[in-house]
FIPA-794808 format. One record per residue (C-alpha): x, y, z; residue in one letter. Coordinates in steps of 0.001 Angstrom, whole numbers, plus 500000, padded with zeros to 6 digits. Layout:
! residues N
(pt (X Y Z) A)
...
This chain:
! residues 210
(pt (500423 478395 504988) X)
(pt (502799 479850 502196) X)
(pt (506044 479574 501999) X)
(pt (508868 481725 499593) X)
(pt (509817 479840 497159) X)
(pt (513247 481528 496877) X)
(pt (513638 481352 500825) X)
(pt (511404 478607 501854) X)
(pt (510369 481651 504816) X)
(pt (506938 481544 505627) X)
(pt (504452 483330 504533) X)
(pt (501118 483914 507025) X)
(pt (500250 487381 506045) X)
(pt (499931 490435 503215) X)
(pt (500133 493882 503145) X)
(pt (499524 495952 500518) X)
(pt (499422 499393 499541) X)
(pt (496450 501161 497594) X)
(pt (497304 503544 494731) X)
(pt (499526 501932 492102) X)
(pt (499259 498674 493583) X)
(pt (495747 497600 494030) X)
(pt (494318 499821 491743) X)
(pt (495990 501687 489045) X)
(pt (498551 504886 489414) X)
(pt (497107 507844 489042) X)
(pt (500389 509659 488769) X)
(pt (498498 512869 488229) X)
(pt (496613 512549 491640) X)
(pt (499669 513609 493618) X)
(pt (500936 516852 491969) X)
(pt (497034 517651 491663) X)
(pt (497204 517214 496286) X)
(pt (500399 519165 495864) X)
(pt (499640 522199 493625) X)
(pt (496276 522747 495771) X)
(pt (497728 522822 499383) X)
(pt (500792 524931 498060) X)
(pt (503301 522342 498694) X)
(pt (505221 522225 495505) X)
(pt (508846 520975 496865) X)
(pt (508853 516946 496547) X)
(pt (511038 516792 499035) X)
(pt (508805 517969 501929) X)
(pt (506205 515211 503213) X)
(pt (502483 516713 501591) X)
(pt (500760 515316 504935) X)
(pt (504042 517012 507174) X)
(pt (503365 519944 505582) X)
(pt (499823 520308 506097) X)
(pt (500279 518940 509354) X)
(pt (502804 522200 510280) X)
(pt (500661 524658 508926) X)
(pt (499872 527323 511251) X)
(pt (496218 527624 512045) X)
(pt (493877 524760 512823) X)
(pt (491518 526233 509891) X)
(pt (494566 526215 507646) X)
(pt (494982 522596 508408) X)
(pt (491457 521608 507809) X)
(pt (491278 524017 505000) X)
(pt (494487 521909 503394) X)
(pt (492815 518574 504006) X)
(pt (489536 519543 502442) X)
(pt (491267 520138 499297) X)
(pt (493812 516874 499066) X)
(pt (490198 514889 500052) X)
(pt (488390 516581 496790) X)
(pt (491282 515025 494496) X)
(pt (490735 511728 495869) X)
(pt (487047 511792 495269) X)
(pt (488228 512950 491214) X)
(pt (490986 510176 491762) X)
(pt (487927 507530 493310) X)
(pt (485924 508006 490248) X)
(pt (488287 507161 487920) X)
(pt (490052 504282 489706) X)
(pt (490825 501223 488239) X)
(pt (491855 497851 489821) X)
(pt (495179 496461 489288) X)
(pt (495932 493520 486458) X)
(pt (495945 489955 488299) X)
(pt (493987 491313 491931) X)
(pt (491217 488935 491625) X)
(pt (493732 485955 490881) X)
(pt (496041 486624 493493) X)
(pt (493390 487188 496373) X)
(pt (491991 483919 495290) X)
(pt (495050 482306 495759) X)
(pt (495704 483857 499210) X)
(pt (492566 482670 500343) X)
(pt (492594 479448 499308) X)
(pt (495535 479124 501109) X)
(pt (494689 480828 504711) X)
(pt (496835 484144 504191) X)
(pt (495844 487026 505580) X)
(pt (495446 490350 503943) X)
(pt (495136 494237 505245) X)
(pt (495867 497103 503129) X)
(pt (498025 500147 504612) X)
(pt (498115 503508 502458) X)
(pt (498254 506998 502955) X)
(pt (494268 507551 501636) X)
(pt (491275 507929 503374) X)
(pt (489378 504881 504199) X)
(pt (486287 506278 501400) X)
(pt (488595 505490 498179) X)
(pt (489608 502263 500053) X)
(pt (486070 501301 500663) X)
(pt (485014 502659 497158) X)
(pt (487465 499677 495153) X)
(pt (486760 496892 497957) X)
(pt (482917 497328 497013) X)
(pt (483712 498018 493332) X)
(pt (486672 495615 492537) X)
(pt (486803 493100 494905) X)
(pt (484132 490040 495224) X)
(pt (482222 489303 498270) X)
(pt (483800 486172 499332) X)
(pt (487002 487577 499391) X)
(pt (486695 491206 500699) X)
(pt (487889 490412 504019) X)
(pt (490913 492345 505261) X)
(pt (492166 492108 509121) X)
(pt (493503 495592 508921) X)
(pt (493089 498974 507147) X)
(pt (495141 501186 508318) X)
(pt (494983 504572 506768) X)
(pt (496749 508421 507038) X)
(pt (494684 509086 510258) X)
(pt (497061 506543 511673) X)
(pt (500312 508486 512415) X)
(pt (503261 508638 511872) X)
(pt (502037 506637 508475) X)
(pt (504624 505226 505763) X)
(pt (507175 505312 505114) X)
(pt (507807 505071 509121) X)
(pt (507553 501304 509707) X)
(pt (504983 502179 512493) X)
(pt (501831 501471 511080) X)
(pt (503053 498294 509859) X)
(pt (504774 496921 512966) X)
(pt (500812 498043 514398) X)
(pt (499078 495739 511823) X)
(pt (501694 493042 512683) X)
(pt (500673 493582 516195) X)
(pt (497129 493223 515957) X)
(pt (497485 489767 513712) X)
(pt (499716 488901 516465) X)
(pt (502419 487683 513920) X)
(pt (505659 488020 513654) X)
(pt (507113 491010 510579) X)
(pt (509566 487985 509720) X)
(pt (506251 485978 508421) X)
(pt (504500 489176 506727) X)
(pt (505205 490839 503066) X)
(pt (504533 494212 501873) X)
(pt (503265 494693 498195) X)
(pt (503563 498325 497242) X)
(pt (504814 500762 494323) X)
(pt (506603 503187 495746) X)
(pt (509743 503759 497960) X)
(pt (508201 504715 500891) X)
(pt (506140 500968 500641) X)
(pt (509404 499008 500336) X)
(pt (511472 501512 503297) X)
(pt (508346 501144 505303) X)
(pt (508297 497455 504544) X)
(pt (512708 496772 505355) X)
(pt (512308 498526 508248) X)
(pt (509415 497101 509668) X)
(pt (511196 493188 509071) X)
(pt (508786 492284 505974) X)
(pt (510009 490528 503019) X)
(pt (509042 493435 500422) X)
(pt (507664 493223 497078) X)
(pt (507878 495799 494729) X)
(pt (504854 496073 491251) X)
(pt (506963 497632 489191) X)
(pt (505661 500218 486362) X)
(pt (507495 502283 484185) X)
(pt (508315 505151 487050) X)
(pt (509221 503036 489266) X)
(pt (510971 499929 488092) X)
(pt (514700 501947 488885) X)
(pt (513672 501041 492709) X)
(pt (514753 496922 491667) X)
(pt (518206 497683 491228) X)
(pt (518301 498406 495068) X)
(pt (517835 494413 496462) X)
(pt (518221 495546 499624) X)
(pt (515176 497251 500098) X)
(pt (513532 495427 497253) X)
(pt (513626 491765 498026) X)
(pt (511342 490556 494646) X)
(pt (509361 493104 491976) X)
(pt (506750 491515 489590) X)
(pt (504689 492981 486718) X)
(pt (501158 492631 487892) X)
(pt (499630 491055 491366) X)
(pt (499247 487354 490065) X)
(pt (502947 487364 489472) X)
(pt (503580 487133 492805) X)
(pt (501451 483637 493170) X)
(pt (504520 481973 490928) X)
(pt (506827 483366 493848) X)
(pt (504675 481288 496369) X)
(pt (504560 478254 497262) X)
(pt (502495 475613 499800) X)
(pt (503530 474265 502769) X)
C-alpha cells in the first residue's frame, strides 16, 4: 500500500482521466466535436447538448460526428511523459488503476494496446461517456469506488481539467492535477486541487510505502 507523503493518507487506488493526462492534449479535438454538432457556446455541456437535441436521428446524427474526431484524434495520440514509470511504480506496489473519461472505450483501447505494456495493462474499471451522468458529476467515480469496494478517502484522481479535479472533490478523492500551459491557473485553487505535477512520474516522488 501507498501512502501520501504530505498526509501520510493511504493510498489503495488511481483514477485517471484520458485526454491530456494519459496521452497528450489535443486541444484542437474539442472545438473540432464542437464546431461539427453546432454547439459553439463553452458554456453548454457538448454531450448535454447533444443529449437535448430533438429527434433521436439528430442525436445519433450528433454522435456520429463527435466519434469521427476521435478516430482523427486516435491516430494522432500520443502517450503522456513519465506513464510507463509511474504504472510501474503502482504496480509494484499493489495500487489499483481504472481510467474514467468522457471518450469512447475505442480511443481508450487504441493507447492501452499502443502505449501501455502487457504486464501492466490491467485496469479494474473503465468507465466511459455511456456511463451517465459522467464528469464532472462525482457519479461515475463514487461507481468505480463502489465496484473496488474502497473507500473515495483511499482513492486519487489524476486529470487535466476542471471537471477531473470537481469530479474528483466531490466524489472524496485526494485530486491531482498534470498541469500544462492551459491549465496550470487551476493550482491556485488548493481546494479543489490538492497536488499538480509536470508529468505522471512526478507524482511517484509524492508517494510513499507503507
Amino acid at each position: 500500500m501507498l501512502r501520501l507523503k504530505a498526509t501520510d493518507k493511504s493510498i489503495r487506488s488511481f483514477v485517471f482521466d484520458m485526454d491530456g493526462t494519459l496521452c497528450l492534449p489535443q486541444t484542437w479535438m474539442f472545438k473540432a466535436m464542437r464546431e461539427a454538432v453546432g454547439c459553439l457556446d463553452k458554456s453548454i455541456d457538448i454531450l448535454h447538448f447533444i443529449e437535448n437535441l430533438p429527434t433521436i436521428e439528430e442525436r445519433v446524427e450528433a454522435h456520429n460526428k463527435i466519434e469521427a474526431v476521435e478516430q482523427r484524434a486516435m491516430d494522432e495520440m500520443q502517450p503522456q511523459s513519465g506513464l510507463i514509470e509511474l504504472f510501474q511504480y503502482l504496480n509494484d506496489n499493489d495500487v489499483s488503476k481504472s481510467i474514467c473519461t468522457r471518450n469512447l472505450i475505442k480511443p481508450v483501447n487504441y493507447l492501452i494496446d499502443s502505449f501501455v505494456p502487457t504486464e501492466l495493462n490491467e485496469f479494474k474499471c473503465i468507465v466511459t461517456r455511456e456511463f451517465q451522468p459522467p464528469k464532472p458529476k462525482p457519479d461515475p467515480l463514487l461507481h468505480i469506488a463502489r465496484r473496488l469496494n474502497i473507500n473515495p478517502s483511499e482513492m486519487v484522481m489524476v486529470g487535466d481539467s476542471i471537471d477531473d479535479m470537481q469530479a474528483g472533490l466531490e466524489a472524496g478523492f485526494t485530486t491531482i492535477l498534470l498541469e500544462n500551459d492551459v491549465n496550470k491557473h487551476l493550482t491556485k485553487d488548493t481546494t479543489l486541487v490538492h497536488y499538480s505535477v509536470k508529468k505522471l512520474s512526478d507524482i511517484i516522488d509524492l508517494l510513499g510505502c507503507i
